[in-house]
C-alpha positions in Angstrom: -0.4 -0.7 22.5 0.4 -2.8 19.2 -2.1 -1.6 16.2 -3.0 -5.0 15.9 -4.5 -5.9 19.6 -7.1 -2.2 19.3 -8.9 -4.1 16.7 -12.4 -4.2 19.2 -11.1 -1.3 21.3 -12.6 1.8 19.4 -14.5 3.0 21.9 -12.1 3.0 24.5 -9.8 5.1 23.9 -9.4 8.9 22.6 -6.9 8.9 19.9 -4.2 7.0 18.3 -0.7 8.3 18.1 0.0 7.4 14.4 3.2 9.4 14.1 6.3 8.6 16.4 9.2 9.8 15.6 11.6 6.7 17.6 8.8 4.3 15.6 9.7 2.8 12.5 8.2 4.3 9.3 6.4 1.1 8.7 4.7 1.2 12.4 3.8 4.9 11.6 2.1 3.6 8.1 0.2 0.8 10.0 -0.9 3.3 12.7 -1.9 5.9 10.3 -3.9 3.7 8.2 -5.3 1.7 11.1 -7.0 5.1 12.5 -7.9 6.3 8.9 -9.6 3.5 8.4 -11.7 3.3 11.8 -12.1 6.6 12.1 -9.7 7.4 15.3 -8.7 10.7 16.4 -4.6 10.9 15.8 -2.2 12.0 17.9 2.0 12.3 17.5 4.7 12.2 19.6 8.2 12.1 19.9 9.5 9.4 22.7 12.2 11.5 23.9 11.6 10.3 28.0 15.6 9.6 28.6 17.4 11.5 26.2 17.3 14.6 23.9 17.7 14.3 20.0 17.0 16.7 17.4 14.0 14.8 15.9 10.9 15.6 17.9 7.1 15.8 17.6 4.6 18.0 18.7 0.5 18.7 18.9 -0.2 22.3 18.3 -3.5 24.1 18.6 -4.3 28.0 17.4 -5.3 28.8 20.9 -4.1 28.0 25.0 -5.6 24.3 25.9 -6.3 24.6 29.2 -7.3 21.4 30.4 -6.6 18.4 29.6 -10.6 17.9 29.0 -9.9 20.6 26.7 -7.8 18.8 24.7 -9.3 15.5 24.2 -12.6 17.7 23.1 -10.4 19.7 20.5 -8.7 16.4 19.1 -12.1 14.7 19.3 -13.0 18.0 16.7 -9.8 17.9 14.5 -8.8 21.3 15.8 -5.6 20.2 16.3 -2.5 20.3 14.1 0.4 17.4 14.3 4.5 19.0 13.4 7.3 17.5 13.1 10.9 18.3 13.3 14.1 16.4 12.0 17.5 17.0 13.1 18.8 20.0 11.4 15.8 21.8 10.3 12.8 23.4 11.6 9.5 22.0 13.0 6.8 21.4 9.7 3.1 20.5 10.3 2.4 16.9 9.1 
């Protein structure tokens, strides 16, 4: 979903991915800035659904997530953490 057609959507939906790694930098800005601004939970992710590269995203939490309830409560409570990891080097948090 385009940044631009959430703008009366806030309360229909958990989080925001604000960091894709196939996205351009500029989409990833807007994103970022669009749930900064609103007050969105954000998520990442990495768009790899056909073919592997080395650049890749990834939510990370300090303990097991077992649900997927679980999840939305811990994003919902900032207890996760979003990394990121270009090709050649290793996974950083963001």
């Amino acid at each position: 979903m385009a940044v631009l057609e959430v703008k009366n959507l806030k309360k229909s939906f958990d989080g925001m991915e604000v960091l894709n790694v196939k996205s351009c930098k500029r989409a990833n800005d807007v994103a970022l800035l669009y749930a900064d601004l609103n007050e969105i939970p954000k998520t990442c992710g990495s768009d790899c659904h056909h073919n592997m590269d080395n650049n890749l995203c990834a939510m990370g939490s300090e303990v097991k997530i077992n649900s997927v309830s679980e999840f939305f409560e811990k994003l919902k409570n900032d207890e996760l953490k979003m990394f990121k990891k270009d090709e050649g080097k290793d996974f950083y948090e963001v």
